[in-house]
Every structure is written in C-alpha cells, then in structure tokens.
mmCIF file of the C-alpha atoms, coordinates in Angstrom:
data_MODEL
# 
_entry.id   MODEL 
# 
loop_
_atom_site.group_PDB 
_atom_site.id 
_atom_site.type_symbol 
_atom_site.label_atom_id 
_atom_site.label_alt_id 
_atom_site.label_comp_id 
_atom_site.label_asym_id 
_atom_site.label_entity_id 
_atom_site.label_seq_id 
_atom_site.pdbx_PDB_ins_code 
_atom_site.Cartn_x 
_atom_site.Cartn_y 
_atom_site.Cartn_z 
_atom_site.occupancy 
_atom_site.B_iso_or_equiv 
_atom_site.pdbx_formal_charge 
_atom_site.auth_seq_id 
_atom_site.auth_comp_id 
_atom_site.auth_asym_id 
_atom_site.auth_atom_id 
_atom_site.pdbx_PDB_model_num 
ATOM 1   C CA . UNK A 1 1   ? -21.651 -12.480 13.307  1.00 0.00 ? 1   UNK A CA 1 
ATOM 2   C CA . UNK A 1 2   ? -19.605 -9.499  12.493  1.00 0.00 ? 2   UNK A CA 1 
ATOM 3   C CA . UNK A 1 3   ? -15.961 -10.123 12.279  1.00 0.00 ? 3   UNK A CA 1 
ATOM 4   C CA . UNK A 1 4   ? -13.196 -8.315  14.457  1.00 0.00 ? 4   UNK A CA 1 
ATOM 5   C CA . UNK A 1 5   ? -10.488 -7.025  12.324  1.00 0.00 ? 5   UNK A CA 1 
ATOM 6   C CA . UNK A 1 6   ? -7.375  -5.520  13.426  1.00 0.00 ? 6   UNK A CA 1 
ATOM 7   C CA . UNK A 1 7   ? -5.266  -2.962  10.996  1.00 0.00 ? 7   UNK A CA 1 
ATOM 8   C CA . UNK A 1 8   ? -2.151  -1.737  11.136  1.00 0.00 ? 8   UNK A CA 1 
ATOM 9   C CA . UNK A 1 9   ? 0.865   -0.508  9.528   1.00 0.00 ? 9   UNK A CA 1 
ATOM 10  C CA . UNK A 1 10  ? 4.214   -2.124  8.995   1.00 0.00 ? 10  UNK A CA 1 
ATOM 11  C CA . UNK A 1 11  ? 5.846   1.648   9.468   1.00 0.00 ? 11  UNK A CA 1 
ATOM 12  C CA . UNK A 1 12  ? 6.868   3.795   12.077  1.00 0.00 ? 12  UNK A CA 1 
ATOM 13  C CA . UNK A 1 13  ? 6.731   6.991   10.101  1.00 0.00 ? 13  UNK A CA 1 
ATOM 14  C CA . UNK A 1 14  ? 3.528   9.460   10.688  1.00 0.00 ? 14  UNK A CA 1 
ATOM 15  C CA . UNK A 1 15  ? 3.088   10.539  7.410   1.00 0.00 ? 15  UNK A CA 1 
ATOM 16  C CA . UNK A 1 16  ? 3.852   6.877   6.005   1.00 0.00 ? 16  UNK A CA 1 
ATOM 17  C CA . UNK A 1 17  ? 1.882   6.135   2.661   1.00 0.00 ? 17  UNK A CA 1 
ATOM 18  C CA . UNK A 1 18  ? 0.963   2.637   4.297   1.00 0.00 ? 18  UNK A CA 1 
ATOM 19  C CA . UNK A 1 19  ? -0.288  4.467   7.384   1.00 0.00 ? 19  UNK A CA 1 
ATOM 20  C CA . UNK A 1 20  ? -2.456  6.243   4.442   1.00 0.00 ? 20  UNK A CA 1 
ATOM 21  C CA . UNK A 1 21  ? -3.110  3.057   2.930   1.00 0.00 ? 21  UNK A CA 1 
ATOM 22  C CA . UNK A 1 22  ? -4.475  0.955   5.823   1.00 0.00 ? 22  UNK A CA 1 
ATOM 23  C CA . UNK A 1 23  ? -6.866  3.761   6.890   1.00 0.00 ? 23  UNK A CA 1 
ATOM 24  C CA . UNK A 1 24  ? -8.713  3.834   3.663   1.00 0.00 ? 24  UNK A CA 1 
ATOM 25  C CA . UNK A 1 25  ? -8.886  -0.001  3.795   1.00 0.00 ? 25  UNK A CA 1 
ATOM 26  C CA . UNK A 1 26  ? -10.232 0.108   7.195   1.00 0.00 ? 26  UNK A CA 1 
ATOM 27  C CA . UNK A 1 27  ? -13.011 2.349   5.887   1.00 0.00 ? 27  UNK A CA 1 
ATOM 28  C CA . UNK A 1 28  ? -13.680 -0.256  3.312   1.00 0.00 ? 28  UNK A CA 1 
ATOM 29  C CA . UNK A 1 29  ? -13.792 -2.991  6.063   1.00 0.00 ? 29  UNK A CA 1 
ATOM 30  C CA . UNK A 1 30  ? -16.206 -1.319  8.147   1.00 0.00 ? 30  UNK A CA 1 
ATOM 31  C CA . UNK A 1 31  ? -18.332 -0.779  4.719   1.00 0.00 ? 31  UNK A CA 1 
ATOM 32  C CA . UNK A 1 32  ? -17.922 -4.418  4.426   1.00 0.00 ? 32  UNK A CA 1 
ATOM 33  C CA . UNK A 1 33  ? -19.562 -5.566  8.031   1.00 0.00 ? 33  UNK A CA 1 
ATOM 34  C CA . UNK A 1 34  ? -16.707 -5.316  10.018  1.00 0.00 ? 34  UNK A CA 1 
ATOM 35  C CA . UNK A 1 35  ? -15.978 -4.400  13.218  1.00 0.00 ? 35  UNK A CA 1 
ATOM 36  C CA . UNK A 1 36  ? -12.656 -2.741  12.939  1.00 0.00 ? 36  UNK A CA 1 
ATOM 37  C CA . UNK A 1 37  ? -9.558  -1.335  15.529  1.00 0.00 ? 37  UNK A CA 1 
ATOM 38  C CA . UNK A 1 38  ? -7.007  0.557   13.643  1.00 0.00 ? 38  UNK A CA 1 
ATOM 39  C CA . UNK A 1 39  ? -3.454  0.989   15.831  1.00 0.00 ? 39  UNK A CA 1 
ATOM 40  C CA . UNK A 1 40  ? -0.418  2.318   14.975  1.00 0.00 ? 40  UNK A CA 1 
ATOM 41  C CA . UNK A 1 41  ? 2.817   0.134   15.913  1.00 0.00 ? 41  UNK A CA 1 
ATOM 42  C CA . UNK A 1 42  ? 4.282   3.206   17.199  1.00 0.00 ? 42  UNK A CA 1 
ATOM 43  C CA . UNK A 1 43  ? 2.328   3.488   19.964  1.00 0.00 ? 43  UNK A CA 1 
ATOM 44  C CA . UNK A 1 44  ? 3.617   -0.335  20.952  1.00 0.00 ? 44  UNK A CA 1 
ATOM 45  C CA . UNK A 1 45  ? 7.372   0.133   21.713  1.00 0.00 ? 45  UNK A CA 1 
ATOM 46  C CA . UNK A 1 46  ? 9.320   -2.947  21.762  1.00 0.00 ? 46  UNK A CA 1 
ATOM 47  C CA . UNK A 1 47  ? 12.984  -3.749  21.854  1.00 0.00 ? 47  UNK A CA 1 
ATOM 48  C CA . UNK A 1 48  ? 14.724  -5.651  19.127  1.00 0.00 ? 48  UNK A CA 1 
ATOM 49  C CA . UNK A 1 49  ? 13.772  -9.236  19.955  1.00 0.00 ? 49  UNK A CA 1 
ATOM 50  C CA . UNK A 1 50  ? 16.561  -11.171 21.969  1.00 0.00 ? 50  UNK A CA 1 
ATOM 51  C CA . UNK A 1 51  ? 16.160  -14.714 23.575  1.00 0.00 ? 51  UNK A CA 1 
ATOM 52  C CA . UNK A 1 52  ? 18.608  -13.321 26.854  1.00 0.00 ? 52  UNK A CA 1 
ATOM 53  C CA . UNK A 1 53  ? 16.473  -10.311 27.360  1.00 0.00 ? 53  UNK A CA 1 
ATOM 54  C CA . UNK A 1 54  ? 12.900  -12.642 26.860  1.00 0.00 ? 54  UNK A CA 1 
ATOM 55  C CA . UNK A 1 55  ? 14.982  -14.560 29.483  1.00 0.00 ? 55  UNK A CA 1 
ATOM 56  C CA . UNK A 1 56  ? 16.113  -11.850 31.885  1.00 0.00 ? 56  UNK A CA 1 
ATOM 57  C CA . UNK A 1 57  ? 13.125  -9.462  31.615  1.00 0.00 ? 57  UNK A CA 1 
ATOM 58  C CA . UNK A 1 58  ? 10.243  -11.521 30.043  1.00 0.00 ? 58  UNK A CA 1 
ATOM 59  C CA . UNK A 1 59  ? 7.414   -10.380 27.773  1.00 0.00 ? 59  UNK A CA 1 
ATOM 60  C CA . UNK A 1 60  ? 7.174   -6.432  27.289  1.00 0.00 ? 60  UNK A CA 1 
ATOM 61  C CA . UNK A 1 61  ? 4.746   -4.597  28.159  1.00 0.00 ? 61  UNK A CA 1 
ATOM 62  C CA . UNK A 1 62  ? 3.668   -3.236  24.441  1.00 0.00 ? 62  UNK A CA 1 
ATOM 63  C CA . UNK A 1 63  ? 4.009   -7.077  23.353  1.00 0.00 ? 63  UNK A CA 1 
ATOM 64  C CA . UNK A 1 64  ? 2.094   -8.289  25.888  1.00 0.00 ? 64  UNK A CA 1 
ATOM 65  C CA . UNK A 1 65  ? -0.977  -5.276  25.138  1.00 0.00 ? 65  UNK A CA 1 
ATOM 66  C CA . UNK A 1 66  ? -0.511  -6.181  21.318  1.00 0.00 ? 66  UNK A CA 1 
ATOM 67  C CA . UNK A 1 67  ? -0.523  -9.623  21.778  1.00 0.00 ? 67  UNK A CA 1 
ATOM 68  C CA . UNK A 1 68  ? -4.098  -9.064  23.561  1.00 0.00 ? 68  UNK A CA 1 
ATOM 69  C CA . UNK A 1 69  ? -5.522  -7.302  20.474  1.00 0.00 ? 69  UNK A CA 1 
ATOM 70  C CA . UNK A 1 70  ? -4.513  -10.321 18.337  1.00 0.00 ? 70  UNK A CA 1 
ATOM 71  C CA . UNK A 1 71  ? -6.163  -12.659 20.541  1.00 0.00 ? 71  UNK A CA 1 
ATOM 72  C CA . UNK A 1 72  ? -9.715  -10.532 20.695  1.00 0.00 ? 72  UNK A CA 1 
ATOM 73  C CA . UNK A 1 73  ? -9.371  -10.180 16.577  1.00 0.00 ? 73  UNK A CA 1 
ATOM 74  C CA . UNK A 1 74  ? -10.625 -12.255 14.339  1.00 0.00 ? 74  UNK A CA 1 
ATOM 75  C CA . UNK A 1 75  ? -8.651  -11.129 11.303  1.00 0.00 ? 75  UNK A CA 1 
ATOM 76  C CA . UNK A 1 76  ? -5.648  -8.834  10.407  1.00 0.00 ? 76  UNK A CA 1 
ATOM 77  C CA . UNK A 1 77  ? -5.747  -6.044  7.627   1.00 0.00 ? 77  UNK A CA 1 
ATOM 78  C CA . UNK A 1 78  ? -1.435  -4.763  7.308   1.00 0.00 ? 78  UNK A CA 1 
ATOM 79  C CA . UNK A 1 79  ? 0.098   -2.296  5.281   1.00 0.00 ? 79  UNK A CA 1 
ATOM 80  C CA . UNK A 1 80  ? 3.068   -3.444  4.909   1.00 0.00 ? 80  UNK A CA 1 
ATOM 81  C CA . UNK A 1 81  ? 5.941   -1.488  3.354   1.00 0.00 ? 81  UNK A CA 1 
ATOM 82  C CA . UNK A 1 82  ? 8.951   -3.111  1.675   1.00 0.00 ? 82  UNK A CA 1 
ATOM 83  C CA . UNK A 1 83  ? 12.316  -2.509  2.740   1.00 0.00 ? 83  UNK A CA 1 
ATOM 84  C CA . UNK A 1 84  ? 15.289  -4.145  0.410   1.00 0.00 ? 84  UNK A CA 1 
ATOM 85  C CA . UNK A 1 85  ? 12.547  -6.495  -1.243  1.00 0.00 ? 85  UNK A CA 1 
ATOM 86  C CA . UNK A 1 86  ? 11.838  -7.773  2.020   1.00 0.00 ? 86  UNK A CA 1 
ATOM 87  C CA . UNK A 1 87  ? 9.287   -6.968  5.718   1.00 0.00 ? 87  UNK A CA 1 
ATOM 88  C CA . UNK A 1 88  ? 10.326  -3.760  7.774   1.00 0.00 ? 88  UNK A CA 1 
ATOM 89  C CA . UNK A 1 89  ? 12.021  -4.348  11.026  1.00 0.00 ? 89  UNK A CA 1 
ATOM 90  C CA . UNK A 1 90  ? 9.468   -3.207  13.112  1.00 0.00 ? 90  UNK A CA 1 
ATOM 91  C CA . UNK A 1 91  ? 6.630   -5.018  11.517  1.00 0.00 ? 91  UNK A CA 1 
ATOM 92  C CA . UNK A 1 92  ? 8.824   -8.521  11.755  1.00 0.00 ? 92  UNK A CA 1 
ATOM 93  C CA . UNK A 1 93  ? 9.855   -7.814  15.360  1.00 0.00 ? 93  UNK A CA 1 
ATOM 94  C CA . UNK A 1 94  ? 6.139   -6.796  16.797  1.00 0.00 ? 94  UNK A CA 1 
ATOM 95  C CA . UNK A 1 95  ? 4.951   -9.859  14.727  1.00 0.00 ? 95  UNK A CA 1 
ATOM 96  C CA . UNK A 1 96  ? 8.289   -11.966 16.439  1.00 0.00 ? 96  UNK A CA 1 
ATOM 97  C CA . UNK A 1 97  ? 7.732   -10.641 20.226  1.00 0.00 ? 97  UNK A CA 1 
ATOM 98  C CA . UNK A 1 98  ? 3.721   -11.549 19.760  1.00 0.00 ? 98  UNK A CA 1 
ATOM 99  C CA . UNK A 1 99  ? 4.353   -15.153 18.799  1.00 0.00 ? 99  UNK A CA 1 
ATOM 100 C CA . UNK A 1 100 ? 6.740   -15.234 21.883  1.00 0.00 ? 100 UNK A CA 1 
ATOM 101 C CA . UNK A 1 101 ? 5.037   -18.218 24.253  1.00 0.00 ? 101 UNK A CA 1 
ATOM 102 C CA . UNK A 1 102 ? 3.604   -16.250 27.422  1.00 0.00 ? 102 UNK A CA 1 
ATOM 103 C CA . UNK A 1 103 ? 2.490   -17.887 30.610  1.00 0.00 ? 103 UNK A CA 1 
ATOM 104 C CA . UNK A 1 104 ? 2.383   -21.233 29.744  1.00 0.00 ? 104 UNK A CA 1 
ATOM 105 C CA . UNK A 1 105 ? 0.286   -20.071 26.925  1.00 0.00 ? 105 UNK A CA 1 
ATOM 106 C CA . UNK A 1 106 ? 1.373   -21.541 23.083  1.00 0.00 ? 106 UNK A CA 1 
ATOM 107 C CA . UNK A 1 107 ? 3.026   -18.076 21.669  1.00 0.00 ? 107 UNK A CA 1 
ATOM 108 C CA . UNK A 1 108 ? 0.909   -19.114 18.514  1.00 0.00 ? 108 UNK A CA 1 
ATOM 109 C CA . UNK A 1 109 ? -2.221  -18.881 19.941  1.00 0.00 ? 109 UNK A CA 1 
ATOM 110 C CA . UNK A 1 110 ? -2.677  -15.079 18.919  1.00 0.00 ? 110 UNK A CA 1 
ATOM 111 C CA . UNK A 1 111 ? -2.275  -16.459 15.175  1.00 0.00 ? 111 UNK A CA 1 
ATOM 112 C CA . UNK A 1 112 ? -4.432  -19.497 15.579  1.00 0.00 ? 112 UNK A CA 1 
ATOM 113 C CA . UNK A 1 113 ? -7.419  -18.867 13.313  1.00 0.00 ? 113 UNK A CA 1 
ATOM 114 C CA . UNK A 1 114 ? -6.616  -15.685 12.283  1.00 0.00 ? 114 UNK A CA 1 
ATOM 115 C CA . UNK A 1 115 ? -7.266  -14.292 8.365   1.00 0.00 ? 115 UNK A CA 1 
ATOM 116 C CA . UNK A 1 116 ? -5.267  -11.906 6.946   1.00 0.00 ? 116 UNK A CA 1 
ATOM 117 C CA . UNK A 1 117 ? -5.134  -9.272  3.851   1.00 0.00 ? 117 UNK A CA 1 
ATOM 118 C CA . UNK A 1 118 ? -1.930  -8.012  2.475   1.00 0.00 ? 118 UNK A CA 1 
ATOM 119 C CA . UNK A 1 119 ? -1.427  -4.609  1.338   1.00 0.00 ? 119 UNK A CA 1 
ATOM 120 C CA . UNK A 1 120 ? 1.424   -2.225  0.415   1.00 0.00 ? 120 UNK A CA 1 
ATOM 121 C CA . UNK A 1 121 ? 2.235   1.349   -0.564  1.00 0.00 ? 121 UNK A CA 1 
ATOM 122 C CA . UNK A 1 122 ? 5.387   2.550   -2.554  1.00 0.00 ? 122 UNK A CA 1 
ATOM 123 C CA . UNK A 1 123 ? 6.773   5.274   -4.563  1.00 0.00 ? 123 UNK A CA 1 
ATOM 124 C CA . UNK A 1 124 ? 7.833   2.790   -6.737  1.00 0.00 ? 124 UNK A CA 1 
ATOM 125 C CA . UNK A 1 125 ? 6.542   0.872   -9.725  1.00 0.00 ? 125 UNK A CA 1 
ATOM 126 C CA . UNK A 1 126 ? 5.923   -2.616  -8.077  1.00 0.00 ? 126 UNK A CA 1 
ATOM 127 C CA . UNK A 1 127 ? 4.184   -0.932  -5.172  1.00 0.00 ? 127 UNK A CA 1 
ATOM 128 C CA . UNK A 1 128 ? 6.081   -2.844  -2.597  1.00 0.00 ? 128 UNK A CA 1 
ATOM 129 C CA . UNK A 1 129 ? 5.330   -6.386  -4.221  1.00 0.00 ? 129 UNK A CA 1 
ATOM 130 C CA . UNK A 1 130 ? 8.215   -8.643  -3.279  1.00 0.00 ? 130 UNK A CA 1 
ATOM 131 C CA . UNK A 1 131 ? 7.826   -7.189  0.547   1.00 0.00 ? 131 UNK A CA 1 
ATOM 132 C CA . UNK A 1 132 ? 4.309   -8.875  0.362   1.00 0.00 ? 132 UNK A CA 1 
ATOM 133 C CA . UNK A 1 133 ? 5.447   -12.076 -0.400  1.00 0.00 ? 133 UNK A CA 1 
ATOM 134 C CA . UNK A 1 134 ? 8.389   -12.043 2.516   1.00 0.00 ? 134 UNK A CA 1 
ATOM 135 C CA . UNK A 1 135 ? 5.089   -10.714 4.861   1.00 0.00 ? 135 UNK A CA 1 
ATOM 136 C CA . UNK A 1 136 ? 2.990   -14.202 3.633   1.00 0.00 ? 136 UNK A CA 1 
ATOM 137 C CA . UNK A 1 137 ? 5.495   -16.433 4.007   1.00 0.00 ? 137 UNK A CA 1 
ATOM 138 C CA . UNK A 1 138 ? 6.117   -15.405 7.627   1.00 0.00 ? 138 UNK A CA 1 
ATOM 139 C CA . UNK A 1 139 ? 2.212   -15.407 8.135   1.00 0.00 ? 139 UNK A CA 1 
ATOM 140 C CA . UNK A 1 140 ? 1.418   -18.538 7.274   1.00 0.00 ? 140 UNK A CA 1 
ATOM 141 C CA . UNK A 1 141 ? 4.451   -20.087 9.148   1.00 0.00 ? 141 UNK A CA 1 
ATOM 142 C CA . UNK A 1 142 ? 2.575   -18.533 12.192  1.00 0.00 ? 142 UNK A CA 1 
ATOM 143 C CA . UNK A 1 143 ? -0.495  -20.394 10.947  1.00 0.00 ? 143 UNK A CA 1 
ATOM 144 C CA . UNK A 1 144 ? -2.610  -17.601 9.466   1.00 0.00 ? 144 UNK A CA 1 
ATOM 145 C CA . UNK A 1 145 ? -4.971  -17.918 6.653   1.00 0.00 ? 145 UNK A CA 1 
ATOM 146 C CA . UNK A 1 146 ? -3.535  -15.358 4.229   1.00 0.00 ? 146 UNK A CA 1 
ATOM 147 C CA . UNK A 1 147 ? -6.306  -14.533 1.436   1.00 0.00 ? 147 UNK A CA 1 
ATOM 148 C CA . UNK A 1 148 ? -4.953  -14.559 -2.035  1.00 0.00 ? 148 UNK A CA 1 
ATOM 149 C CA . UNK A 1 149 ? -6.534  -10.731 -2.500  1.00 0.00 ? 149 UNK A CA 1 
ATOM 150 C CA . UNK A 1 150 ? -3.683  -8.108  -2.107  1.00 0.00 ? 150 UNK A CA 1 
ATOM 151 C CA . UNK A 1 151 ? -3.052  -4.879  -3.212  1.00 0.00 ? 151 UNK A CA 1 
ATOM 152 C CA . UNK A 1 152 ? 0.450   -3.541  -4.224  1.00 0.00 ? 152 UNK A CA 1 
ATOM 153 C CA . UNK A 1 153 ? -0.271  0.107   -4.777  1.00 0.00 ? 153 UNK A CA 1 
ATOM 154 C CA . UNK A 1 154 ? 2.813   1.626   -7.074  1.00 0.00 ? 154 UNK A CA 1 
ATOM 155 C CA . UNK A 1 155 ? 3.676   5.169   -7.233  1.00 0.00 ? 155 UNK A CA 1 
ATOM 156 C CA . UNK A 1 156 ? 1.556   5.888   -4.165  1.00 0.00 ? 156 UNK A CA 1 
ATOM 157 C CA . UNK A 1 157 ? 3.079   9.270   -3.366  1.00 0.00 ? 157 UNK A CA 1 
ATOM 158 C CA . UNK A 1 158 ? 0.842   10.418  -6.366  1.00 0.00 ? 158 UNK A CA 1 
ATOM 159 C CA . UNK A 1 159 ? -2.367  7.816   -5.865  1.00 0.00 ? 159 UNK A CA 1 
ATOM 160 C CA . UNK A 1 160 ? -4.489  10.004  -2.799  1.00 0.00 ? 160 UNK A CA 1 
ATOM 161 C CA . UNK A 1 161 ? -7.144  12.670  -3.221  1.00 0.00 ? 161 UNK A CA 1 
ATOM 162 C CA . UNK A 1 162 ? -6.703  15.406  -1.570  1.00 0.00 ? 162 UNK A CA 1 
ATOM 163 C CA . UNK A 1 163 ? -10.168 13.968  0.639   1.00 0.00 ? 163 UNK A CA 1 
ATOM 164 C CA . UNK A 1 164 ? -7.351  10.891  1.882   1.00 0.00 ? 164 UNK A CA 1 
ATOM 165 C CA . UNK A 1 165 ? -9.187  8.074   -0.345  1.00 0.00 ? 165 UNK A CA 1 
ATOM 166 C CA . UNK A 1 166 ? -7.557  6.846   -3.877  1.00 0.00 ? 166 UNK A CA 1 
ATOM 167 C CA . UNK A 1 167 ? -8.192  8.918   -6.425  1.00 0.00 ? 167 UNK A CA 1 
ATOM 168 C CA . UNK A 1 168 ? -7.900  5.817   -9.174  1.00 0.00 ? 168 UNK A CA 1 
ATOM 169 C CA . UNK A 1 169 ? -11.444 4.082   -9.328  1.00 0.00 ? 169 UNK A CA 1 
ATOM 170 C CA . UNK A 1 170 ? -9.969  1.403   -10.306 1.00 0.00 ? 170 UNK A CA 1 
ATOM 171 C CA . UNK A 1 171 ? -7.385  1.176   -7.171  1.00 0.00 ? 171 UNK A CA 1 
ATOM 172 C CA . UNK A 1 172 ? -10.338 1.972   -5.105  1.00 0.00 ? 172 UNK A CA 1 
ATOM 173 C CA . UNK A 1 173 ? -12.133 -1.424  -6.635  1.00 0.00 ? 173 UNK A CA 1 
ATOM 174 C CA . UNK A 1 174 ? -8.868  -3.603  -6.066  1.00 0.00 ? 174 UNK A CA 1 
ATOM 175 C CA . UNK A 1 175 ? -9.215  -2.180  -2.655  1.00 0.00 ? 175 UNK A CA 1 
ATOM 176 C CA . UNK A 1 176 ? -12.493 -2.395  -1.995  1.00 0.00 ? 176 UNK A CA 1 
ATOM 177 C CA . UNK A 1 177 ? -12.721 -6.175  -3.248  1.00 0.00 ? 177 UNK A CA 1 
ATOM 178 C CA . UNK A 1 178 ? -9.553  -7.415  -0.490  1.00 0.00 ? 178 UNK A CA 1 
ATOM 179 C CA . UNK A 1 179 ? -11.070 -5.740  2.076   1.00 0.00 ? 179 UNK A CA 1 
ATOM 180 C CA . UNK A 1 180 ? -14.386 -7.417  1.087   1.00 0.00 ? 180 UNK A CA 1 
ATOM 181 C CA . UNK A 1 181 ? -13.000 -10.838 0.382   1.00 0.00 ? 181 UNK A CA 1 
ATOM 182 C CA . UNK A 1 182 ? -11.123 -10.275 3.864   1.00 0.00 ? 182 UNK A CA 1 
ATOM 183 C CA . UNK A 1 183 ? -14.172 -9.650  5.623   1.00 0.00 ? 183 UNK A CA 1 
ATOM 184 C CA . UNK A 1 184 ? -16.257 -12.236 3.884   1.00 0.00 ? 184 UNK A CA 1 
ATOM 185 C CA . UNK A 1 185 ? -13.365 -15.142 4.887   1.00 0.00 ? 185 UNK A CA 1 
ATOM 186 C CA . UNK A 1 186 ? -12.832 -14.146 8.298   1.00 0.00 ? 186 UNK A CA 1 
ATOM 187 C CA . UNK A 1 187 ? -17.213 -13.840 8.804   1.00 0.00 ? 187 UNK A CA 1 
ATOM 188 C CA . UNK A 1 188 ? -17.135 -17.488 7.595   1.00 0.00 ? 188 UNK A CA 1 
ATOM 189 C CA . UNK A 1 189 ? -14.141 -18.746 9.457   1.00 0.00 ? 189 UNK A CA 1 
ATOM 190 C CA . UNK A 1 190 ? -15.105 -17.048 12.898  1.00 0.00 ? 190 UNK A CA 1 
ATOM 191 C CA . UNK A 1 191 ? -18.471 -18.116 12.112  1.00 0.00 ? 191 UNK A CA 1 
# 
C-alpha cells in the first residue's frame, strides 16, 4: 500500500524558508514510498475563524477544498514556522476552519487516523522549536498520531545549497529519517 501524504507550509510568504523546507521533505517522502501532494496554504484563502460568520455564511469554499485533501490523505508532512514561541495564524486557522463539523459530518473526521511529521525552519538558533510543540499539542487534540521524529532546522537562512536541498549531510539525515519514519507509520497505520 503506498501511503498518501499531504505537505504543506504553516506560511504565507513565497520565499518562506518552511516553504523551502517542506519541499525537500516531500522529495524525501516520495524517496520513501510515498505518494505525495504538496499545496501551499496560500492558494486556500480563508477568513479568520468566527462562530457568527460559520453561522451566517457556513463552511468556505477553500476550507471546504482543504478539508477534502485531508480526508483523501493518509498522513500530513508541515513546516511549521514559529511565531512568538507559538503556531502562525494562518496555519492554526486553516487547521481550525478544517475541523469545523460540515454536513452532518464529525468536523474531526479529516483528522481521524491521520499521522503527522513536524518540521520547522528559522533564522534562529532553536530552529523554531517551541512553535513545534504548540503545533503537537493542537494535533493530537484533533486526534492525530504525531511521530516523535521532528526536525527544528536553526539558522536556516544559511542551511540550502544553491541546488534547493540542505547542504549539511547531517541535516539531510535528520531529514531524511522523519520523512522515513513518517512514511513507514502512516504505511502501517493505513495498512
């Protein structure tokens, strides 16, 4: 069985270092067996969650479209950046509006089974650390499997090759082993 893995971003901006980040992991998920659908929250507009607009105007459309792509995944590969030791806005409302309940349908659902691996990019010397452990709190409240492989990469303005990839062989191992472990979890669980 080859596992379904969705991978995204936590950031809006195009030439964010997570945006940089996930993409190489991807590549090391596909290298792993897995069948994998990179997006780019951007391109899923929502507004900022509200319980009287849910009311008034229902589901958006981007939630509803990214809602579908957690359903038809088996896992979920993010890049999370951390903003103020804590999960960027737009990664906690897309992950908010998606567990939203939706046609009589549980608004957990499009967690339900799901694994995920943690990753994060920063300039600074923790490499976006204490935003990971916000991001797996709020995961496994949703009732993901988050694997205990994660990669904070520090000082990641200066970690890519010119080619896109790491240029550290040993980031590229610590890498390469949570996207492994990720796809070896979510092969077994889906299996």
């Amino acid at each position: 069985m080859t596992p379904k893995i969705l991978a995204f971003a936590g950031s809006a901006r195009s030439e964010s270092l997570n945006k940089r980040l996930v993409r190489v992991a991807a590549e090391g998920a596909k290298a792993a067996g897995a069948d994998v659908t990179l997006v780019d929250l951007d391109d899923y507009p929502m507004p900022v969650y509200h319980g009287d607009l849910e009311a008034r105007e229902g589901i958006p459309p981007s939630a509803r479209a990214l809602k579908t792509l957690f359903r038809e995944h088996h896992g979920l590969l993010i890049a999370s950046p951390e903003n103020n030791a804590s999960i960027p806005a737009m990664l906690k409302n897309s992950l908010d509006w998606v567990s939203r309940p939706d046609g009589g349908q549980n608004g957990l659902v499009p967690y339900q089974g799901k694994v995920a691996a943690l990753l994060s990019a920063s300039p600074g010397v923790l490499g976006g650390l204490r935003g990971l452990v916000q991001l797996r709190a709020v995961l496994q409240a949703l009732g993901v499997l988050v694997i205990s492989e994660q990669l904070a990469l520090p000082r990641a303005h200066e970690a890519f090759a010119d080619a896109g990839g790491l240029s550290d062989p040993k980031q590229r191992t610590s890498l390469l082993g949570v996207t492994g472990r990720l796809v070896e979890v979510t092969r077994r669980m889906a299996g």
